[in-house]
N, C-alpha and C positions, 0 to 999 in steps of 0.2 A: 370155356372161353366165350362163348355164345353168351350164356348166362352174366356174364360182364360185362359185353359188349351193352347188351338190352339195360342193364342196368345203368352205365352209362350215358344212355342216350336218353332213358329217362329223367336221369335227374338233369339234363342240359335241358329237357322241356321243361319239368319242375324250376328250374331259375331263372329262364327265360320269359315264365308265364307274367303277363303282367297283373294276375292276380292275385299274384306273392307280395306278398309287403314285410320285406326283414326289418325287425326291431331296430332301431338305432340306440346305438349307446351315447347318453350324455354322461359326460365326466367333470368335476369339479375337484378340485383341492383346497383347504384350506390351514391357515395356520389361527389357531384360538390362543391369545395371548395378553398379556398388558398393556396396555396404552397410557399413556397421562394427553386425558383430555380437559379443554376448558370451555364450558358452557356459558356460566354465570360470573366469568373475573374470576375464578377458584380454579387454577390445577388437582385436579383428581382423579386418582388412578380409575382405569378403569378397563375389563374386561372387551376385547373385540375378535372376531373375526374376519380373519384377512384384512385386516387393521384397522377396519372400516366400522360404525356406530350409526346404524345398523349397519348388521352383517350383510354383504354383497347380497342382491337377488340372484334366488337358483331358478331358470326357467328349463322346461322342457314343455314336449305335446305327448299327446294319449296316443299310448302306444312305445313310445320312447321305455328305454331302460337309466334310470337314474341310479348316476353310483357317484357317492360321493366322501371322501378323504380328509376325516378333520387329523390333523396335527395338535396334539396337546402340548404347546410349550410353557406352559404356565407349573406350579409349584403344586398344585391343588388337583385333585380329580374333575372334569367336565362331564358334560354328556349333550346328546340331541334329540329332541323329540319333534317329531314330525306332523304337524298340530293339525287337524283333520283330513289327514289322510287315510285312505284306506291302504294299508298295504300288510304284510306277514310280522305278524305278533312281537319274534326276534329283532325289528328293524323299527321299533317304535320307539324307542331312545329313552327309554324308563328306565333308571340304573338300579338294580339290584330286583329286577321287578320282571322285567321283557330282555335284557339286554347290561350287561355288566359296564360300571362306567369308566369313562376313557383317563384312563391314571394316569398322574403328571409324566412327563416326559414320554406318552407313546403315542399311537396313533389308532385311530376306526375308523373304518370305511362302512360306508352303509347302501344297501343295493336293493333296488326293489322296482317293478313295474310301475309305470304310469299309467292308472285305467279308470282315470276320469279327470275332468277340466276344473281351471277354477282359481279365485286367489288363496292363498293358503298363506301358513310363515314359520317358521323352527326355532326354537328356543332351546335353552339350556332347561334340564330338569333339575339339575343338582345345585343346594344350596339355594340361596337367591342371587345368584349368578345373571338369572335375568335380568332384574333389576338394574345390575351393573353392566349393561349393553350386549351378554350373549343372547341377539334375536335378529332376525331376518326376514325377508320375504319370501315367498312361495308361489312360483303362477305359471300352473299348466293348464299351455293352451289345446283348443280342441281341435281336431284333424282337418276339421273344415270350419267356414269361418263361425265367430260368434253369432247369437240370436239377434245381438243386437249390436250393428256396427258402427264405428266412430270413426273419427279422422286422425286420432290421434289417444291411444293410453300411455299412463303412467303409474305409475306405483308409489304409494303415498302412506308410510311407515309411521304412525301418530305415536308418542311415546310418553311417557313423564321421566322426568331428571330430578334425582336426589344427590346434593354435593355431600351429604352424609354419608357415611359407611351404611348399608342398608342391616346387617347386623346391628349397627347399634340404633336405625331407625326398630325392628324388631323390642329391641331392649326397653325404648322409649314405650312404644304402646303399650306393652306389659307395667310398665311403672305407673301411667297415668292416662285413664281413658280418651282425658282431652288433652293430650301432652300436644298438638300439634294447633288445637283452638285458636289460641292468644296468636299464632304465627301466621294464622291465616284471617284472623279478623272474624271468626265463628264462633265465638263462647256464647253460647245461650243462656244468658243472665236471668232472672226474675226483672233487671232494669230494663230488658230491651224488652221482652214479654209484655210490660204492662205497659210501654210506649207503646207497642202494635196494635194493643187494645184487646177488647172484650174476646174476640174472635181468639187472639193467641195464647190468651189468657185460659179459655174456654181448652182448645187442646193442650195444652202445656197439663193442666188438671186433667182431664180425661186419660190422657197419656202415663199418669202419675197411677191415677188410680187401676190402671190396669197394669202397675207394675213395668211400664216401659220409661227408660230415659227418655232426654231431649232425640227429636230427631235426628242422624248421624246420615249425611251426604257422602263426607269422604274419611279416612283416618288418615292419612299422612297429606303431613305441608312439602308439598314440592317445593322446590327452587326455580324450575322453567319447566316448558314443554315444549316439544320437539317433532318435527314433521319431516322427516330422512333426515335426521340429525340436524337439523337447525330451527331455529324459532322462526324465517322466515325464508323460502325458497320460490324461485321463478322459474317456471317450465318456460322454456324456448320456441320458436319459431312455432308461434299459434296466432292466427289470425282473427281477425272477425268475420261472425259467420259459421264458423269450425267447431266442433263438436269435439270431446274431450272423455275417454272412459279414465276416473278416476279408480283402483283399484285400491279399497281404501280397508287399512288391517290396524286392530288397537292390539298394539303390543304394550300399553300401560299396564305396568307391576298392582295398579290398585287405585286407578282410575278410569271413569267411565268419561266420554268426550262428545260434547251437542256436536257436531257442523254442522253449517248453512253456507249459501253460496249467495255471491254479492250480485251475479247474472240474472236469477231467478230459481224456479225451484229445479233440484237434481231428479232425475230419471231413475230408479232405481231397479236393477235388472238384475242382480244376485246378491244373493245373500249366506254367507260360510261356502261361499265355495259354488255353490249349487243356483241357476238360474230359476228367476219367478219372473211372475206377468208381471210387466212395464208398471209401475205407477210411478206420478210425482210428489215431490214432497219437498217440502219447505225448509225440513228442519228433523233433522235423524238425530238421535242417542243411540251412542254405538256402545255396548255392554264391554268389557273385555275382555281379550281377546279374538271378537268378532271382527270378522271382515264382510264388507260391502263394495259391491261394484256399482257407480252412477256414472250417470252421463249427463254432462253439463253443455252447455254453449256459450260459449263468447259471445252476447248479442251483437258487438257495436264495438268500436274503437275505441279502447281504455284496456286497463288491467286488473282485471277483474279479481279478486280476493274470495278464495275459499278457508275459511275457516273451523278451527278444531277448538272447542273451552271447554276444559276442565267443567263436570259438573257442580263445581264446587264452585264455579266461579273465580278462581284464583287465578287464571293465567288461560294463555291460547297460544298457539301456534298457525302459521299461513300458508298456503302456497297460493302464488300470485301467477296467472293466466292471460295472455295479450298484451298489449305495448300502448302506452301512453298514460292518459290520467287516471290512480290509484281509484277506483270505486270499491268502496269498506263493505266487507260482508256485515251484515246485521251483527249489532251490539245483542249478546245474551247476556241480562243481566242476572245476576249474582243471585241465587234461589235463596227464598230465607225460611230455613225450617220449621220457624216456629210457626207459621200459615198454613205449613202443609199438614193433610191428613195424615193417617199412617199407612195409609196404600202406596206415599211416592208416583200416584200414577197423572197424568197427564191428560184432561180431557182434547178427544179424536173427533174431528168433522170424517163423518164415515160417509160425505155425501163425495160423489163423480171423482169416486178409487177406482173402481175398478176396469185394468186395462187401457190404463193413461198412457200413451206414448209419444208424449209431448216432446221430441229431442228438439227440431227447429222452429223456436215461437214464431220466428219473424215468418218463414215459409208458410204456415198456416193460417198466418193474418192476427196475431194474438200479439199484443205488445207483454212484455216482461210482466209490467202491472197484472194483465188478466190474465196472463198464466200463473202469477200467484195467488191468485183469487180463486182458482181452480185447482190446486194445489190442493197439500193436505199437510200435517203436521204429526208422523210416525214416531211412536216415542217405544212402541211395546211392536208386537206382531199380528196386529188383527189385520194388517194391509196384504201380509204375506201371503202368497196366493202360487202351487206349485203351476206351472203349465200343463204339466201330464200326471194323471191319478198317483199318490201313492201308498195307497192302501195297501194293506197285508190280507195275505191268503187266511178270510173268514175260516177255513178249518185247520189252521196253527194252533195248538193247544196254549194257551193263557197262561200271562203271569204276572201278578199285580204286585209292586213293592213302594211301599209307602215309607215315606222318606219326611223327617221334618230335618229344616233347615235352623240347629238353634246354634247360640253362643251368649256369652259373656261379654259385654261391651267394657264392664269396670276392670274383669280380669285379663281381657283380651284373650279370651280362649273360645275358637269356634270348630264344631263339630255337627254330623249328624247323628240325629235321635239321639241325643245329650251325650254320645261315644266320640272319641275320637279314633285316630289308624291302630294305635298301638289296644284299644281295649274292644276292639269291634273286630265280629265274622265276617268272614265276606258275602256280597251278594251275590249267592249262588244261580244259574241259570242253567237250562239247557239246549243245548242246538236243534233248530229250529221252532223254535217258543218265537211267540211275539208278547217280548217285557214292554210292560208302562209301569215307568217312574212316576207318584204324584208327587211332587215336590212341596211342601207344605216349608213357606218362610215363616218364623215364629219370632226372626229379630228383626229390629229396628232399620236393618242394613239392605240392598239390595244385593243378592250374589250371583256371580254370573257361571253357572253349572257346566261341568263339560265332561262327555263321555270319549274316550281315548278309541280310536278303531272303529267306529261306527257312525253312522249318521241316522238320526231319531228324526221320529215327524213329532213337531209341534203342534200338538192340539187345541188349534185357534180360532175355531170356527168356520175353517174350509173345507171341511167334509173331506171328501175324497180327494181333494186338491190343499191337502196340510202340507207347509213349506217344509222340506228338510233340512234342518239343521246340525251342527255337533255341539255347538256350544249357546244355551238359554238362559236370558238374564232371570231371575226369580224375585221380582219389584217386593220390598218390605212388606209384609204382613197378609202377604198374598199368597197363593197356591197355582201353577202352570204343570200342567200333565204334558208328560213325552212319551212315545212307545218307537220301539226299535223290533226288528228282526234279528233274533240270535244265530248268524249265522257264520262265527266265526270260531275259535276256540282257543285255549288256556287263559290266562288272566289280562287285565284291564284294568288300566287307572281312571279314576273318577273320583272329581275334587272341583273345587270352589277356585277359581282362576286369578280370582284376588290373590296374589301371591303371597301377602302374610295372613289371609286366612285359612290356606290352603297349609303353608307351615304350621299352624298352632293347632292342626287337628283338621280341618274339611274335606277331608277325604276318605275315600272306599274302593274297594278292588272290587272289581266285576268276574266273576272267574265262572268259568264251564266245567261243567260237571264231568267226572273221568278225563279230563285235559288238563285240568287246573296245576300250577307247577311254584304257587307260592310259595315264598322261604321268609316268611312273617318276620323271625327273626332278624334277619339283614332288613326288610324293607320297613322297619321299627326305626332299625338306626338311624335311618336314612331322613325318613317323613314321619316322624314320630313328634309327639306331645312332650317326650320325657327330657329336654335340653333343660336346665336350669335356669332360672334367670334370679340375680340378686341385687337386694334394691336397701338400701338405710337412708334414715335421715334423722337430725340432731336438733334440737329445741334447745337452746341458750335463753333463759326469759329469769326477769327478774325475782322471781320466788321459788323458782324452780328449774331442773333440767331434766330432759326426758328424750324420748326418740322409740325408733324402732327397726329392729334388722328382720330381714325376710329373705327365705329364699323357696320360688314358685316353679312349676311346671304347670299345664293345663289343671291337672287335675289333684294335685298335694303341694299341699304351702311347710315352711317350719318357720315358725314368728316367734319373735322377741319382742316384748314394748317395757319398757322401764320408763320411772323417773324418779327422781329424787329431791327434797328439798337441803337448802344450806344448814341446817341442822341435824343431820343422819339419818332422817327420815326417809326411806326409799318404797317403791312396789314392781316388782318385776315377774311379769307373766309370759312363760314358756309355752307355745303349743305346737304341735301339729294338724293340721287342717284336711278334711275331703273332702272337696266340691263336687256336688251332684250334677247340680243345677246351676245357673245364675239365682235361685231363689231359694238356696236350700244344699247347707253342707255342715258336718260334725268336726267336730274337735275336742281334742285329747290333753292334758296337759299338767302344769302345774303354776301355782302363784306364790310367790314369797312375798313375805311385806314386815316391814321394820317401822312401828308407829309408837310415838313416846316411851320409847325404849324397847318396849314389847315387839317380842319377833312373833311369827304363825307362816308357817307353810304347809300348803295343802296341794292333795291331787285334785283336779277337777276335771269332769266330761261336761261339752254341752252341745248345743246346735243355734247356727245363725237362718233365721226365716226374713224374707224382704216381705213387709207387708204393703198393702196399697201404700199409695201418698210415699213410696220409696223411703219408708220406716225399717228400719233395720233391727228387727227382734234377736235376745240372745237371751236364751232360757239353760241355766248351767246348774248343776249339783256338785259339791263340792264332797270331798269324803269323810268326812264329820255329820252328812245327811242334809246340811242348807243347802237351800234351792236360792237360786237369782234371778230378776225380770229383769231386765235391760231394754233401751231402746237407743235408736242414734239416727243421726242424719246431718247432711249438709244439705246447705242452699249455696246457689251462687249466685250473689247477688249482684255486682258487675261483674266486670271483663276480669278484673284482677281479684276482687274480694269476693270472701265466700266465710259463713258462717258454719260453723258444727255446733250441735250439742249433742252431749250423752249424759242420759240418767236411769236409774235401777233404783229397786226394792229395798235395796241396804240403804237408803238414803245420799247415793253419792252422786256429785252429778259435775260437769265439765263445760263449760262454753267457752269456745273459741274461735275468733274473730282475725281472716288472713288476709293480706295483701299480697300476692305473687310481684313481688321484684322481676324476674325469671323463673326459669325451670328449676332454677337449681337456689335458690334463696327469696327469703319472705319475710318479713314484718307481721310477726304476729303479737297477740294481746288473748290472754283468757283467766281463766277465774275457776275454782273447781273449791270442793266443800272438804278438799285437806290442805291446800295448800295457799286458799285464798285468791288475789288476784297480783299479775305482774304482766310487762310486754317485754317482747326479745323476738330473737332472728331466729329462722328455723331454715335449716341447709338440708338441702334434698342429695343423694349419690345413686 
């Protein structure tokens, strides 16, 4: 009885203490369902949570317990992935991977500690659901106040809008590399080339001869872009004078976004989550998925305009700050590829960065003007700069894993080290190792890399003060080194955040050695290469008819091409295809052909090599023992027209000359050495 007594009394001093601090539980619920929304004048279904585009922000602070309740009322499986967070392996929202996904009609709760600050946001992993509006925001704050305080935050959701089904945007890229060019006003012609002058002329060739296409900024034509679901929104009762943290997250499916601010330059104080020293800047490229935290000021009486543009130049989005006359954030104008090198990078005034903390110009006696004179223009991460050391314990045993970033621009298939999920091991680790990833980009593309459960330091030249990140953009034809502490365990997703390059192959599982709990199999299904895609199109021309049916996955094609003349003359060749490379893939097959009367069908093996000047080599034996040289290419000579030719050894040879109507029909004219010359319509499906 004693014994309980004491006990008792202890634990009324144990609750009493004011040194105890009980956990709070935050609780959210949500229902993930259909919508028909209208952006652009188009009703289109679409995907939301708690019926909202974007999904409600979930806040809590460090320390809190987060549990949160999705409801699947949709037709379809969901999921949610918790996008740089750290928390337990099971609650990371990777369906078939970390956590099984939430199948139509049920529900998942997800429950996990809060133990660190910061803007974050959640997305759907399953399908390209994201695309279609499963994303939200994420911002836990810290116990006591920020580094860096404001008058006022908001949370500022940048997105892009497609009224397409994003499936059959998918479909598109796979049919035609430029399928979105013509729509966005970006077809790099040889007309616009030689208008630019020597200089474009000059890269367009160098570019060629190393085997790289036209420069590529974005692949998909948006319809609009969106800042918390609208093209243009006004934050409320903000003064002049008043200071502003925008908490700012690119939830673009496969768009990267400039902002600049109409006030003067932003303050930038974290970045993914994690705070860095103060500096100003004029003008950020935010990769995506990244998020950024600035702080802005309303100098002066007006409404000041922050703005988000599409790097592609296509479109932007606002949010507008203060009350009275409209002041325009800086016009980005429209980047034109053919000027740029193959780096994509942006030259950096590296002069008075470091530890700017410029928040009230006017208080410091600085007019807008010369605090943008003072300013800087951040496009990569050489500004990023941690506060406090975060170097890894020098006696972690080492692990170096070398990574190139390639893909396919004509086929649309992207992968590392030329594998995609379904034909690659995983990257094995073990706990407590300090990995570095070098990332080597080998295409023409920028990609913005992300490791799942961890936070990597970027190796950018701040020594012991490397910002931590989870998610790095890797600029075209460049190499960016990351290293992390392995201190977690069983597997991890790590992929390419572009969301259709992440589907066609950009991905890898991070797994721990004796933890690892991979099921390859399901997670194949799921993020696999191996979906088919099927593509024909029909040539009606006056000497002839012809076409060709295809059906592709990343890595094996089965092709059909025929044609025929109006006299019973035919040639139809069957193969199947294995792509290695973009430069380099075999084929198996056979050829029929019906020529003044004479029939001949043969089996044939061969291989297609791209050589410089984007020459298309095709060296084939047939089984009779004849060998074939072949070459081919097109040009594109405007916006619409583009020229091919193909010729070989046997003496046959092909030119034709097209006008693109649309995507889907063309005005063509050609001439070849059986069937003479004629013009007709050619329908693309």
């Amino acid at each position: 009885m004693n014994d309980m007594i004491k006990m008792l009394v202890l634990l009324s001093v144990v609750l009493s203490s004011p040194s105890v601090v009980w956990a709070k539980l935050v609780e959210y619920q949500f229902d993930v369902d259909y919508k028909t929304v209208n952006f652009t004048g188009k009703a289109v279904q679409a995907m939301t949570v708690g019926g909202t585009l974007p999904a409600p922000t979930i806040e809590a602070t460090v320390g809190d317990t987060l549990r949160v309740t999705f409801h699947n009322k949709m037709d379809v499986e969901t999921s949610v992935h918790w996008h740089g967070i750290l928390l337990p392996n099971d609650q990371d929202g990777v369906p078939y991977l970390t956590a099984p996904p939430i199948a139509a009609g049920t529900s998942f709760t997800y429950e996990y500690p809060v133990i660190h600050h910061g803007t974050y946001w959640y997305h759907s992993h399953t399908g390209l659901q994201e695309q279609r509006g499963v994303y939200g925001a994420l911002v836990f704050h810290p116990k006591e106040g920020e580094q860096v305080e404001a008058d006022h935050e908001a949370v500022v959701v940048l997105s892009d809008w497609t009224d397409e089904d994003p499936n059959q945007v998918m479909h598109n890229l796979k049919k035609s590399d430029d399928y979105y060019a013509l729509k966005k006003d970006s077809v790099q012609s040889w007309a616009k080339v030689i208008q630019q002058g020597s200089k474009a002329i000059k890269h367009r060739l160098d570019g060629a001869l190393m085997r790289m296409g036209p420069m590529d900024i974005s692949d998909v034509g948006y319809d609009t872009f969106l800042a918390n679901g609208q093209k243009t929104f006004a934050l409320p009762n903000i003064k002049a004078g008043e200071t502003v943290r925008l908490r700012l997250i690119n939830a673009g499916a496969s768009s990267y976004f400039n902002v600049a601010y109409a006030g003067g330059p932003m303050t930038i104080v974290a970045a993914d989550g994690v705070d860095v020293v103060p500096f100003d800047v004029v003008r950020q490229r935010m990769a995506i998925a990244e998020t950024y935290d600035v702080i802005v000021t309303v100098p002066d009486h007006g409404a000041y305009e922050f703005r988000a543009t599409s790097q592609d130049g296509t479109g932007y989005s606002s949010v507008i700050m203060g009350e009275g006359v409209l002041m325009a954030a800086p016009t980005m104008l429209k980047p034109e590829p053919m000027m740029m090198d193959h780096a994509m990078h942006n030259d950096i005034d590296h002069e008075n960065h470091a530890g700017m903390k410029k928040m009230d110009h006017a208080a410091m006696g600085h007019s807008v003007e010369e605090a943008e004179a003072q300013a800087t223009e951040m496009m990569e991460y050489e500004l990023l700069r941690s506060p406090t050391p975060t170097h890894f314990n020098p006696a972690n045993p080492k692990r170096t894993v070398q990574l190139a970033l390639t893909g396919d621009m004509e086929r649309y298939a992207w992968s590392f080290n030329n594998k995609v999920l379904s034909e690659s091991s995983q990257i094995m680790i073990r706990r407590g190792e300090t990995v570095q990833f070098v990332l080597e980009n080998k295409t023409m593309m920028a990609h913005p890399i992300h490791l799942h459960g961890h936070f990597f330091r970027v190796l950018n030249g701040q020594g012991d003060s490397a910002p931590l990140k989870h998610t790095v953009n890797v600029p075209a034809m460049k190499t960016v080194t990351i290293e992390f502490l392995a201190n977690e365990e069983k597997d991890w997703f790590f992929h390419c955040h572009n969301l259709y390059h992440m589907k066609s192959g950009m991905t890898r599982v991070v797994s721990y050695e004796a933890t690892t709990q991979l099921d390859k199999a399901y997670l194949s299904n799921v993020y696999s290469d191996r979906h088919w895609f099927y593509f024909a199109d029909l040539s009606v021309q006056s000497h002839f008819t012809g076409g060709e049916i295809r059906a592709e996955n990343t890595c094996n094609a089965f092709n059909v091409e025929y044609d025929w003349n109006y006299e019973g003359d035919y040639e139809v060749e069957a193969t199947y295809e294995r792509s290695f490379n973009r430069f380099f893939e075999l084929y198996i097959g056979g050829q029929f052909e019906r020529e003044d009367g004479d029939v001949d069908n043969i089996a044939v093996v061969g291989a297609h090599y791209l050589l410089p000047l984007l020459i298309e080599m095709d060296l084939r034996l047939d089984n009779e023992g004849q060998g074939r040289l072949g070459f081919s290419s097109e040009l594109q000579l405007t916006n619409r027209t583009s020229f091919e030719w193909d010729i070989n050894t046997d003496h046959e040879y092909r030119l034709q000359l097209e006008y693109e109507i649309n995507k889907l029909v063309s005005i063509v004219g050609s001439r070849d050495d059986q069937y003479d010359w004629g013009v007709g319509v050619e329908v693309k499906f």
